[in-house]
Structure formats: structure tokens, C-alpha cells
C-alpha positions in Angstrom: 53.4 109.5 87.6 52.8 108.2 90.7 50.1 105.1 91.9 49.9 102.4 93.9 53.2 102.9 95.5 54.4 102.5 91.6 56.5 105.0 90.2 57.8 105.3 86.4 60.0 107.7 84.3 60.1 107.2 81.1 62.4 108.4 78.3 65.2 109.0 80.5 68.2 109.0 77.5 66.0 106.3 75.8 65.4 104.0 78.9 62.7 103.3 80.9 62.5 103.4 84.5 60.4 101.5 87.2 60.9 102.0 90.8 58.6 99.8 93.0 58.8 100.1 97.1 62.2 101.0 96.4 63.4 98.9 93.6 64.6 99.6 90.1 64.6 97.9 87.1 66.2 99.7 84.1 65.2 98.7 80.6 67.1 99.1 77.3 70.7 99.6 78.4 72.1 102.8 80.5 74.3 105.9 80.2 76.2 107.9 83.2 73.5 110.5 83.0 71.0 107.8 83.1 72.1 106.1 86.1 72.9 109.6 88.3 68.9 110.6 87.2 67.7 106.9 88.6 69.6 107.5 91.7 68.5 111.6 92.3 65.1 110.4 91.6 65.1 108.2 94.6 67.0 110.7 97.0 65.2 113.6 96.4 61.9 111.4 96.9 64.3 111.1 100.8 64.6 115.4 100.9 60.7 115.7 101.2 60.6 115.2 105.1 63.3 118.2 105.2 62.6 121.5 106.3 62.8 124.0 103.4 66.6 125.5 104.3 67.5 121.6 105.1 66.4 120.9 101.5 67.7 123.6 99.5 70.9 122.8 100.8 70.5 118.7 100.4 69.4 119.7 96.8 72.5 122.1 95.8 74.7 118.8 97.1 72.9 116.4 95.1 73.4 118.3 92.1 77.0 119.0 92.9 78.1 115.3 93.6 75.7 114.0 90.8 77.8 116.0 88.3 81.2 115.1 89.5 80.4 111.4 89.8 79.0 111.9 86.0 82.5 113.8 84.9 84.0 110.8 86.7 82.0 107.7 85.8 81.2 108.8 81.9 84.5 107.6 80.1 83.8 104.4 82.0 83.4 100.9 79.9 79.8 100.4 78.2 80.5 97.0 80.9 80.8 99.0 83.9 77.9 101.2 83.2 75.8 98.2 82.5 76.6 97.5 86.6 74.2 99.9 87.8 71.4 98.0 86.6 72.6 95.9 89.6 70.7 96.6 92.7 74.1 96.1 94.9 75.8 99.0 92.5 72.2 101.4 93.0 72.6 100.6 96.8 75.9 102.1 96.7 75.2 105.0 94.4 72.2 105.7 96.7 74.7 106.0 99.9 77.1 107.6 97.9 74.7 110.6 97.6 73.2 110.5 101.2 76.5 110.5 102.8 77.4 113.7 100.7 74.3 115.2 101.2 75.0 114.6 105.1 78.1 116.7 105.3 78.5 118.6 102.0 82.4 117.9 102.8 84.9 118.4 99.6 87.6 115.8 100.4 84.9 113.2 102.0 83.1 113.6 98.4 85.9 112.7 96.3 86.5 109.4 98.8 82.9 108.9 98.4 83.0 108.7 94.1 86.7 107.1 94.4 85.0 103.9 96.3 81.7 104.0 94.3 84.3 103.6 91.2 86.3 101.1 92.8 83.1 99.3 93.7 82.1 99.0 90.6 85.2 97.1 89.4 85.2 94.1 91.7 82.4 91.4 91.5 79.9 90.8 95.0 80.7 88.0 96.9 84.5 88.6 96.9 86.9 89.7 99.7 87.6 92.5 97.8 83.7 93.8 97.4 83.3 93.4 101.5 86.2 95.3 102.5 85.1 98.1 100.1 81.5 98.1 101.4 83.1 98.7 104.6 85.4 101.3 103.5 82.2 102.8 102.2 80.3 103.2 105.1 83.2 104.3 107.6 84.9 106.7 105.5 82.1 109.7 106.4 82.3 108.7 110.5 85.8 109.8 110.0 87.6 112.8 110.4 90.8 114.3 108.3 93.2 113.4 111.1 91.8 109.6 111.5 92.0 108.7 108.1 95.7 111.0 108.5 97.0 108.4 111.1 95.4 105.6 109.0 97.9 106.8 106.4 101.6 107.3 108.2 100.6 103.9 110.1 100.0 102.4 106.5 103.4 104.0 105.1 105.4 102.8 108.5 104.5 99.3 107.3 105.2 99.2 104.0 108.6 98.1 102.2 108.3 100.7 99.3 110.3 99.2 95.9 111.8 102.9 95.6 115.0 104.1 94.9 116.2 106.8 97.5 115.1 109.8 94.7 111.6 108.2 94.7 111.4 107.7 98.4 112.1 111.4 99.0 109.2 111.9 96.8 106.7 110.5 98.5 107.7 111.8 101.9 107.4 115.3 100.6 104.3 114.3 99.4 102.9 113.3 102.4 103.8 116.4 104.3 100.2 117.2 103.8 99.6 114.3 105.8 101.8 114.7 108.6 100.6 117.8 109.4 97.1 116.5 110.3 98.2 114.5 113.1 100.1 116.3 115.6 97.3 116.6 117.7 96.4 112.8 117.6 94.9 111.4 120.9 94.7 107.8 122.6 90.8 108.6 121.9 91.2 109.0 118.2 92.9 105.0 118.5 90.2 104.1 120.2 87.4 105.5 117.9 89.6 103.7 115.0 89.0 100.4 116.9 85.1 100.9 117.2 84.4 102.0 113.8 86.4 98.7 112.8 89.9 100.1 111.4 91.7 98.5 114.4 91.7 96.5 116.7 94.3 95.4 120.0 94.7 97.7 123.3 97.2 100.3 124.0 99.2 97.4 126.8 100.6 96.3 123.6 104.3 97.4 123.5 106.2 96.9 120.0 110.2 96.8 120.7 111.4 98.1 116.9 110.9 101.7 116.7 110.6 103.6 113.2 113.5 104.3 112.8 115.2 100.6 113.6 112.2 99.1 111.5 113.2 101.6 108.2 116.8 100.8 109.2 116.1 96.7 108.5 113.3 97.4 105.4 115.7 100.1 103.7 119.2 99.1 104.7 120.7 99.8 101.2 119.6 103.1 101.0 120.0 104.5 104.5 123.5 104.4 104.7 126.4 106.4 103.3 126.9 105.6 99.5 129.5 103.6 98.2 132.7 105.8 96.8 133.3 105.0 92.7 136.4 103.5 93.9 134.9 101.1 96.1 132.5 100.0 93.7 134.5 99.6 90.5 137.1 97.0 92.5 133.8 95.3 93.2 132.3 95.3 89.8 135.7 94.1 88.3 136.3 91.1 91.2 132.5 90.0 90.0 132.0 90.9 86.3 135.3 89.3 84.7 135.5 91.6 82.2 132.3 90.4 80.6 130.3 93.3 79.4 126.3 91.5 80.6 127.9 91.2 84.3 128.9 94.6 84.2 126.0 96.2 83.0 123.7 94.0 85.7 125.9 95.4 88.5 125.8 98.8 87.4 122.2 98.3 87.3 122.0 98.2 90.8 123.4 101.3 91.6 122.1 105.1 91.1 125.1 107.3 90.5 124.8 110.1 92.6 127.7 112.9 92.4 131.0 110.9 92.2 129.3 108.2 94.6 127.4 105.0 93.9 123.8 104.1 95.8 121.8 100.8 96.0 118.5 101.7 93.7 116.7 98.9 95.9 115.8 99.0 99.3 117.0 95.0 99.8 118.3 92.3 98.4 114.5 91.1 98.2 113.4 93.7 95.9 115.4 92.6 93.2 113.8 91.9 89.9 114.5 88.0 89.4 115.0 88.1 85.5 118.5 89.8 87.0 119.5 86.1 88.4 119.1 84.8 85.4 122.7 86.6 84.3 123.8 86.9 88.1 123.6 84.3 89.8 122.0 84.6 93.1 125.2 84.1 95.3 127.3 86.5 93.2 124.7 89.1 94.1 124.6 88.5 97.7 128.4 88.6 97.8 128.3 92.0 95.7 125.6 93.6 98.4 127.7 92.2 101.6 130.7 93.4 100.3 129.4 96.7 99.0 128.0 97.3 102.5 130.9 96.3 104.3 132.5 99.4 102.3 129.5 101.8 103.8 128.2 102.7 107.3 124.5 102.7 107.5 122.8 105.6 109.4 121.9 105.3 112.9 118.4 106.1 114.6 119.2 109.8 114.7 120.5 110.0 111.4 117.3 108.9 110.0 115.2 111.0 111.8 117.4 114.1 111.0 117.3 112.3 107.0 113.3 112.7 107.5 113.3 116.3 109.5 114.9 117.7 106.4 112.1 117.2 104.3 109.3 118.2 106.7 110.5 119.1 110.6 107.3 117.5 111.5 108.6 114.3 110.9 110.0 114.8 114.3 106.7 114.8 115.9 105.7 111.3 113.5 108.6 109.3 115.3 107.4 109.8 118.7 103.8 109.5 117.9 104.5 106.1 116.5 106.2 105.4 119.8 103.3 106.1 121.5 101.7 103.4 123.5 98.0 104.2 122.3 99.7 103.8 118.2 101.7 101.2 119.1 98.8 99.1 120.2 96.4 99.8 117.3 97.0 96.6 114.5 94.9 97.3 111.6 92.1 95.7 110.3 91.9 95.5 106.4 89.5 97.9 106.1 91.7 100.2 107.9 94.8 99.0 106.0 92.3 99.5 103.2 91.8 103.2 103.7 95.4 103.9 104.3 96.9 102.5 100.9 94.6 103.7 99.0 95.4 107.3 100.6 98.7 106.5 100.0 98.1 105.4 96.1 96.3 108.8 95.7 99.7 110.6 97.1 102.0 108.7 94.9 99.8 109.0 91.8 100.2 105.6 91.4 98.0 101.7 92.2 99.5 100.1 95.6 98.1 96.9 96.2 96.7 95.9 99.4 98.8 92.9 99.4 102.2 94.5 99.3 101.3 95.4 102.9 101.3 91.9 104.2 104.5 91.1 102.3 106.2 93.8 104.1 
């Protein structure tokens, strides 16, 4: 009933809610479907000043984005679920649904429930909760190929701890990816900058291309592999016959065919429990001399490495030469929206910080 600007529902699965000038108060602890009913409550109180197709339509979104976030937000911790008694955590479930509602778009919806959820698992007043609150409210201003860019700029600036098998992976994986920005424009840097993903100006000239920087961050897999020969004089000169030694050298490699490959992209990626049997020195010796054994692959050998998987890749390495891409540094927020693209497309957590240790 409504009075007095006062409005309660009770018996909502066994809790009792009061919404006054906007605020709720939730009594008796909450469910999934108790907090997506709080929320609808409110928006569809929004969908009155819509004309009739307006709302039928807002309506049908609400209902669809309400379910999925209940499918998504229902195996949840009781502790998580408790969060949307928090105003903050409302707030954002309330946006959540307008900014669907807005555009009815499939992809931008799952963003939308994937930050609400990630919201929910940091505490306000941190670093983390600002940059997600951003995240939040830029994500629907932009489009497919923005957030596409966002990505591949991302992935060019990240040391991946792959092997070359794993590598491959994710660069067939982001084929998807790729595709959306062929058509990128020096306006599509510039909106980045004004919706805060960027910042700089496009006089900015960087002198490493792609291809040089992967050439420095991966130079013990882009190279040609090291022959069994090769490698068994080295890992007799530096085992000496003891069976530990051996089996930590041979831990470095990946046998591919009759030919031996670094697993790790450099030196720096190695586990340091390894240098504990190894000493530090022995493994720097084994690395420079195993690469003094190999060539490493030139500019063009990489890119024809890369146009194998996807041709478009092509089209990538002069992009990222490009004056107007060269000259947009990213924000957090818009490193934020890239990695966690990027963590969707490997299947797997990237942390935001392994993009300034790169």
C-alpha cells in the first residue's frame, strides 16, 4: 500500500520491505529472489512515465535481466546476499536494471550482472570498489568495438606466464576480438579518453612496435627451439649426473617433436621454489647458453607466427602502430575493462596488477 510517500511489501520470502523517498530497509535476512523483487519494485515504480510500447518493452527486460542475475547471484554466500541490505549494493542493482532496460543489449547485460557480482565482493571505500563503480557506469556508453580495442591494447601489455601451447590458445581465442576492430578510428581513441578509459594525445609516438615489444616479453618462446642434441650437452654440463638437477632443467622445457622449447616466456617467470635446487646463476647460464644454440624470430616472423592463427592479426600490428593507439595510455578503469575481457576469454582470474608488472 501506498501513503505518505511510504511504501511497504510485506511477506516478500519472509521479509519485510520499507521503501521511503527512495530508501529501503530490509528486515529479517534476504534471499536472491528477495533482493531482485526490492529492486523491480523500485524500477517499475521508474516505467510509469513511459508510453505504453516504451513500457511493455522496459517490462519484458526487467523480467529478463531480473531472472539471469537471480540464476547468477543464487548460489552466492548467505554473506554476499546479506550485501544487498546495503544501500551502496541496491544503488548498483538499481543501475544494473536501468542500464539494461536502456538498451535491451545481450553482451552489455552479461557485463552489467558480471560487475554487479564483482561489486559485491569488494568492500566501499577501497580502490578496488571505485574503479568498479566506474567500470559500471561506462560499460553501457560503450560500443563492441571500444571495449574490442580496450582488449588487444590490454593483451599487447601484458607478459602472459604461458607456455607457447597456452599462448596459441588465447590468441585463437581472441579472434572474436580482433575482428571487431578493423574499422577502429582516431574518434573511437578519443571517445575512450572522454568517457575516462584513456587519457594522452595522439603526438605521442611509442618507438617499440608489437612485434619488438613481444620479441623482449616472450624471447624464449619466439625463437626456433632448441635441437635434443643441443639441450642434453647442456643439461649434462649443468646437472652432474644428479638426478634433482636434471629433472629441474627438464622442467623448463616443453618437448615438442624431437625439439626442446622454453615453457616460460623469461627468465622472470620462473617459479622461485626452482632456485632453491638451481641456483640462480646456473639457471641464467643454462638460458644464455640455450639461446645462444637458437635464433629468435624477427619482426616478420612473428607477425607471420600471429597471421597463422587469425590473418587479421595483420591488420592488429598496424593498428597498434597507429598514432591515434599509440597515444592512448590507459586509465585503470580502462585497463579495468580490458583484463577482465581478457579473463572471460581465457576462462580464467587475471589480476589487474599483473598489468603493471609487465
Amino acid at each position: 500500500m501506498l501513503t505518505n510517500n511510504k511504501q511497504e511489501v510485506a511477506d516478500v520470502q519472509n521479509s519485510v520491505v520499507n521503501q521511503a523517498q527512495g530508501d529501503i530497509i530490509i528486515h529479517n535476512g534476504i534471499t536472491a529472489e528477495t533482493a531482485m523483487e526490492i529492486c523491480k519494485c523500485v524500477v517499475r515504480s521508474e516505467l510509469a512515465i513511459y508510453t505504453q510500447q516504451a513500457n511493455e518493452t522496459a517490462h519484458k527486460r526487467l523480467d529478463e535481466i531480473s531472472e539471469k542475475t537471480i540464476d547468477r547471484i543464487s548460489s552466492l554466500k548467505q554473506d554476499l546476499l546479506q550485501r544487498f541490505n546495503e544501500p551502496a549494493i541496491q544503488i548498483a542493482l538499481n543501475e544494473t536494471f536501468k542500464s539494461h532496460i536502456a538498451v535491451g543489449d545481450e553482451e552489455l547485460e552479461e557485463n552489467l550482472i558480471d560487475l554487479l557480482i564483482e561489486r559485491l565482493n569488494v568492500q566501499d571505500r577501497t580502490t578496488e570498489q571505485a574503479i568498479i563503480d566506474e567500470a559500471r557506469q561506462i560499460i553501457p556508453k560503450l560500443s563492441p568495438t571500444t571495449i574490442a580495442l580496450l582488449t588487444v591494447i590490454v593483451f599487447s601489455k601484458i607478459v602472459f606466464p604461458y607456455n607457447k601451447a597456452k599462448l596459441e590458445e588465447l590468441i585463437k581465442k581472441l579472434s572474436p576480438v580482433i575482428h571487431r576492430i578493423q574499422n577502429i578510428t582516431a574518434l573511437d581513441a578519443e571517445y575512450l579518453k572522454q568517457v575516462g578509459c584513456g587519457s594522452g594525445n595522439h603526438m605521442m609516438v611509442v618507438n617499440s612496435s608489437f612485434e619488438k615489444t613481444l620479441m623482449t616479453d616472450y624471447e624464449l618462446i619466439f625463437r626456433e627451439p632448441l635441437s635434443i642434441e643441443d639441450f642434453n650437452k647442456i643439461q649434462q654440463k649443468y646437472s652432474n649426473g644428479d638426478l634433482n638437477r636434471f629433472r629441474i632443467i627438464f622442467s623448463l622445457f616443453d618437448t615438442i617433436g624431437n625439439k626442446m622449447l622454453f615453457k616460460i616466456p623469461k627468465q622472470q617467470g620462473i617459479n622461485e621454489h626452482i632456485y632453491t635446487i638451481l641456483d640462480r646463476a646456473s639457471i641464467t647460464a643454462i638460458i644464455d647458453e640455450s639461446k645462444s644454440y637458437t635464433r629468435p624470430f624477427t619482426e616478420e616472423e612473428i607477425r607471420d607466427y600471429f597471421a597463422s592463427i587469425d590473418t587479421n592479426w595483420r591488420n592488429v600490428f598496424e593498428l597498434l602502430k597507429q598514432r591515434h593507439v599509440q597515444g592512448l595510455q590507459l586509465t585503470p578503469v580502462g585497463i579495468y575493462i580490458g583484463i577482465r575481457q581478457l579473463s572471460k576469454i581465457c576462462g580464467e582470474l587475471i589480476p589487474i596488477e599483473l598489468f603493471f608488472q609487465s
